[in-house]
N, C-alpha and C positions, 0 to 999 in steps of 0.2 A: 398731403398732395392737394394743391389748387389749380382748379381750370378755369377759363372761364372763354365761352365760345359766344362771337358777335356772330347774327345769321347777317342775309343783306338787308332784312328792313332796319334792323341795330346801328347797321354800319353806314346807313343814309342820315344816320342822329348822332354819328360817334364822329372824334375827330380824324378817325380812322378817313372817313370819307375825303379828306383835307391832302390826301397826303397824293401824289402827284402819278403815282404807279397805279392808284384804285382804280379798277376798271370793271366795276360789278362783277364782285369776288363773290361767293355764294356764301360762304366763311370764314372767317379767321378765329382761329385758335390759341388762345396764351396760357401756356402753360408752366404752373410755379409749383416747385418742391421746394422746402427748407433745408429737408433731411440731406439729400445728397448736391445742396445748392443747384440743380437744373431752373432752367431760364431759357424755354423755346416758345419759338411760334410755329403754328401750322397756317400755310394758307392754302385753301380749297376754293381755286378760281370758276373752273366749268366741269359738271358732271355729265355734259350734255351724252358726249361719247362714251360715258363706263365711271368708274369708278376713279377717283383723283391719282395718279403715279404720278412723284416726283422723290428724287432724293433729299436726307437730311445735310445741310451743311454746317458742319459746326467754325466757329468766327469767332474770334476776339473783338467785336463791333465797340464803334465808339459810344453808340448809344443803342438803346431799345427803339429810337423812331429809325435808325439808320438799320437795325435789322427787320423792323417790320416792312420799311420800304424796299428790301432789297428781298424779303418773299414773297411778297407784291409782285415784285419785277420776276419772279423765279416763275412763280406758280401760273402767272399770264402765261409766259412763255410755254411753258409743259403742254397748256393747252392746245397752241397751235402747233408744237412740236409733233405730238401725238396723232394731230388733225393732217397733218404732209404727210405723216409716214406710214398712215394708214392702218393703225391700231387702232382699239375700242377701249381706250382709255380716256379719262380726262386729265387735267391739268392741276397739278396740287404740289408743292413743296414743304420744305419745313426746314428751321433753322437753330443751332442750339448756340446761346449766348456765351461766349467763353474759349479757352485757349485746351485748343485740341492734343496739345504735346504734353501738358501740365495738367489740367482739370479732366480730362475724359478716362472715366473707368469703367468697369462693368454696370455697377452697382445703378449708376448714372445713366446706361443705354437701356437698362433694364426697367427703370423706372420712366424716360422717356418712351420705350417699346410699351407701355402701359397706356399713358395719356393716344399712342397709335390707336390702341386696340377699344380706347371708349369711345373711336368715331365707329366703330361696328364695320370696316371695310368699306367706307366712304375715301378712306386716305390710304393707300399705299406708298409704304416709303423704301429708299434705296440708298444705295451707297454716294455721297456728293463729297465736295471738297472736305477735308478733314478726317472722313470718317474711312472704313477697312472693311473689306469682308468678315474680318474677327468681329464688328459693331455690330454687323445684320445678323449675325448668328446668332450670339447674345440679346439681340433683340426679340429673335425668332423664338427665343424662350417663353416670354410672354404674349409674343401675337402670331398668328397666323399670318397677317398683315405687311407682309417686306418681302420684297427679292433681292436678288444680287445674293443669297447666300451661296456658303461653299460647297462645292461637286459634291461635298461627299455626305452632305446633307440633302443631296437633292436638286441644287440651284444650279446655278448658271455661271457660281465666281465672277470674280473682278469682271465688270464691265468694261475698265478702259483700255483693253486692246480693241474690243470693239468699235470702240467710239472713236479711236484712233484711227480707224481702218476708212471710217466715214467719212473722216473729214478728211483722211486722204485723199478717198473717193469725188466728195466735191472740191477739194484742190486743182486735181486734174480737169475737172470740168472745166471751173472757174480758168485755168491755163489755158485748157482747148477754145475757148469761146476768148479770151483777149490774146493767146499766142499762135492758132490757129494748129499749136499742136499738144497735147497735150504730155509731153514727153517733160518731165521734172529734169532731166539730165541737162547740168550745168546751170540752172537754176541756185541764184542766192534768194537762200529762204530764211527769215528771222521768226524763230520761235521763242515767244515771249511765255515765261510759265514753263516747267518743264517737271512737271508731277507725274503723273503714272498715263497721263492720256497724252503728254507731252510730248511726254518720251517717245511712247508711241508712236508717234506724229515723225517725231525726229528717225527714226529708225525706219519707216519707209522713205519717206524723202531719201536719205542716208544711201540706201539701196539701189536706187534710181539712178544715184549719180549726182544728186542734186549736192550743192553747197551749201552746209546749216549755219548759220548764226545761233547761239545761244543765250539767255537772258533771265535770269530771274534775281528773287532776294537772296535766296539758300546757296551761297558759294560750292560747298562742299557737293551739293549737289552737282554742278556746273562742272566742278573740275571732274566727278565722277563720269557723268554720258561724252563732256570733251577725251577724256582717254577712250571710251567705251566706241565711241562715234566718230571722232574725230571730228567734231565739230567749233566751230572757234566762240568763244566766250566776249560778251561785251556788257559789262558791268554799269550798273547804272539807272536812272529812266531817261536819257538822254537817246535815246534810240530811233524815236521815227524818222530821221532825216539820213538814215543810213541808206546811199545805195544797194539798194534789193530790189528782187522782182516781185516778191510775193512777200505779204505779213501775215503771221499765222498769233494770234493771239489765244493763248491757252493756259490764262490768268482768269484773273477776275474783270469784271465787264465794266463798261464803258468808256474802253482804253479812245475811241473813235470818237473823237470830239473835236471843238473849234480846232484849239489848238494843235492836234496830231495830225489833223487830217490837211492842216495848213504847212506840214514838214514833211507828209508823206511823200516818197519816190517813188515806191512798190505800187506796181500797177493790176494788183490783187492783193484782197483781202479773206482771206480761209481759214478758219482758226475753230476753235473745240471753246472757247471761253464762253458764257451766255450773255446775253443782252449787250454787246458789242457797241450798238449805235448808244451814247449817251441819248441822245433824240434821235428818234426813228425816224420820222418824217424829214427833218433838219439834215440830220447827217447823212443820211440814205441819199439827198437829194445835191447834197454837195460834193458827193463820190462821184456820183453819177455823172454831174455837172464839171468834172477834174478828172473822169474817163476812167477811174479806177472801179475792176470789175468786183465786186462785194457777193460773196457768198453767203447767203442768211446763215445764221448762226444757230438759229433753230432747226432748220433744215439739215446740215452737213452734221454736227454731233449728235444726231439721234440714233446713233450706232448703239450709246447704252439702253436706250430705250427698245429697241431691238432685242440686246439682249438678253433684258430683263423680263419681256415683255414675254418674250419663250417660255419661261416658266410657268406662267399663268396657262399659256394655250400647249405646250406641250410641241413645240421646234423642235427642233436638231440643231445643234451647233452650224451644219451647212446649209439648212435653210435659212437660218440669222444672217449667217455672213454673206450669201444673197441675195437677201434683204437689203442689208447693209451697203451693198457691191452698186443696187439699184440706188444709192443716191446722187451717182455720178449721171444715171440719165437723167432725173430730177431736179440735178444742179442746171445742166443743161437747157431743159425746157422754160426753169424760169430765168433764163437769161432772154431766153426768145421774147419769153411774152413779154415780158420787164422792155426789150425793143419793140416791141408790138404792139405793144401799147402807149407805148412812150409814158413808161411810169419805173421807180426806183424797182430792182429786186426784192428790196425788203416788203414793199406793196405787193405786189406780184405774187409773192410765197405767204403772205397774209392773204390774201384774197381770193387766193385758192382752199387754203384753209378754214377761213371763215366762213366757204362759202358749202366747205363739206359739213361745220356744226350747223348751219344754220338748215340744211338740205335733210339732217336727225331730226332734228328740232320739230319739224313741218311734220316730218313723218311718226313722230310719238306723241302726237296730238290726237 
C-alpha cells in the first residue's frame, strides 16, 4: 500500500497547482495499492469549519488528471456546501479510479477505508456516486471515519431520499420566485440522471402533479421509474431544447455550459448534480442575463449532508428533514439578494458562505 500526501506548500511546486479547479486545497491525497489495484484520491480543500465530509465517488475516468480535477471541483464545493447549511464541517471528497459495477469489492473499500483512517479524522467520507450503504459499512470495518452507514449499525442509511427532499425543497423556491407560485402541478420537469437521488426527485415532483421527463444512459433503468412514475422517457444528450419549465440535472456536473445554456427553454434550473455551472462566473452570469432562475447546486442537494451529518451530532431523522425542509427558505433569500445586489445566485450563496468561513477563521485566531 502507497500514499503519498501534497500539503499546500507542495502543492504551490507541484503541477497539481496548474490544474484549473485548485483553489488553495489544504491537501490532496493519492492513494496506490497493487494488491487489490485501488487508485484514489483524497482531496481536503478547507478545515476551516470541522473536520473535511464529503463522499467517495467511484468513476471509470479517462485519465488520473481528469479525476484529480474533478475532486478539486468536489471538495471546493463541500466546503461551501457545508458553510450554507450551517454545519461544522469542512469540505473534503475523494474519488476511486475504476468501474463501480465490475472492479469494486470489499477487499478494495477495506483497503481504501484504511488510507481514510491514516488522515486521523481529518477526512470523513460518504456515500457518492457509484458507491452503497453496503461500501460505508465495510468501510466502517477499518475506520471510525465514514457516515452514511446502515440503521442497524447505528447510522443514518442511504442519504438520497434526503437529498432528494432538498432539492425538491429548492425546486419550489426557485418556481415560487420565477412563477410567483410555487405549486409544481402541471409543471414539465426534465430530470436528467435518475440514480437513487433522482429518482427521488422524480417521485416528489410526480406527486405534485408535475410532468416528468426522463433521461439518462441506463435504459433499463428508464423503462423501470417510466412504469413506476409514469414518467415519459427521452433517450439521448439531445435534451436541452426540450420545451419544459424546469431542468433538474442529477448527473454528473457541468451539464450548464455555452452550449446548453444557448438551447435552453426551461425557465429553472434545480437539480441534485454538483458543480452544475461549467464556469461559475460565466455561466452564472449568462442565466441570469437569459432570465433563467438557477438554484445553486451546493445549496439545494445538501439534504445528504444533513443527513449524514446527524450522525456525528446526534438528530433525529425529524430534525434532518427540517433541516432539510429549510432550504426552501434559503433558496428563497438568495434569489432576493442575487436581485439586491444585482449579482448571479451562484455569487450570492458563495458570498454568504465565504463570508461564514472567513467570520471562524477571524475567530480561531
Amino acid at each position: 500500500m502507497r500514499v503519498k500526501t501534497i500539503d499546500s506548500k507542495e502543492l504551490k511546486a507541484s503541477p497539481v497547482f496548474g490544474q484549473l479547479s485548485f483553489d488553495n486545497h489544504e491537501q490532496i491525497v493519492f492513494c496506490n495499492d497493487e494488491d487489490t489495484g485501488l487508485k484514489a484520491i483524497i482531496g481536503i480543500h478547507n478545515t476551516t469549519l470541522g473536520p473535511a465530509l464529503g463522499g467517495t465517488r467511484m468513476w471509470q475516468y479517462n485519465s488520473e488528471w481528469e479525476a484529480l480535477n474533478d475532486v478539486l471541483r468536489l471538495s471546493r464545493g463541500m466546503t461551501f456546501k457545508s458553510a450554507i447549511t450551517g454545519v461544522n464541517l469542512g469540505g473534503g471528497k475523494a474519488v476511486i479510479i475504476g468501474d463501480a459495477k465490475t472492479q469494486k469489492n470489499d477487499k478494495l473499500m477495506r483497503r481504501f477505508g484504511e488510507f481514510v483512517h491514516s488522515l486521523s479524522g481529518k477526512y470523513i467520507t460518504a456515500e457518492d456516486v457509484g458507491m452503497a450503504t453496503h461500501d460505508m459499512d465495510v468501510i466502517k470495518e477499518v475506520t471510525p471515519h465514514v457516515v452514511g452507514v446502515s440503521e442497524s449499525l447505528g447510522g443514518s442509511g442511504n442519504p438520497s431520499p434526503l437529498t432528494g427532499y432538498g432539492v425538491y425543497m429548492g425546486m419550489k423556491a426557485a418556481t415560487k420566485y420565477k412563477f410567483g407560485t410555487d405549486s409544481l402541478e402541471g409543471k414539465k420537469v426534465l430530470v436528467q440522471g435518475v440514480g437513487n437521488v433522482g429518482e427521488a426527485v422524480v417521485k416528489h415532483i410526480t406527486e405534485e402533479g408535475g410532468h416528468v421527463i426522463i433521461n439518462d444512459i441506463n435504459e433499463e433503468r428508464l423503462e423501470e421509474l417510466s412504469k413506476k412514475y409514469g414518467a415519459k422517457i427521452v433517450l439521448g444528450s439531445d435534451i436541452y431544447g426540450l420545451d419544459i419549465d424546469i431542468y433538474s440535472p442529477c448527473a454528473l456536473g457541468a451539464t450548464v455550459n455555452d452550449k446548453t445554456i444557448a438551447q435552453l427553454k426551461a425557465k429553472v434550473i434545480a437539480g441534485s448534480a454538483n458543480n452544475q455551472l461549467e464556469d461559475e462566473v460565466k455561466h452564472g452570469q449568462m442565466l441570469r442575463e437569459k432570465g433563467i432562475a438557477y438554484a445553486p447546486d451546493f445549496l439545494i442537494n445538501a439534504g445528504g449532508i444533513i443527513n449524514v451529518y446527524a450522525e456525528l451530532v446526534g438528530y433525529t431523522k425529524e430534525e434532518s428533514k427540517k433541516r432539510a425542509e429549510n432550504i426552501y427558505n434559503t433558496t428563497l433569500d438568495i434569489f432576493n439578494l442575487s436581485e439586491k445586489e444585482d449579482i448571479t445566485t451562484h455569487k450570492a450563496a458563495f458570498n454568504i458562505a465565504q463570508n461564514i468561513i472567513d467570520t471562524r477563521k477571524r475567530e480561531n485566531k
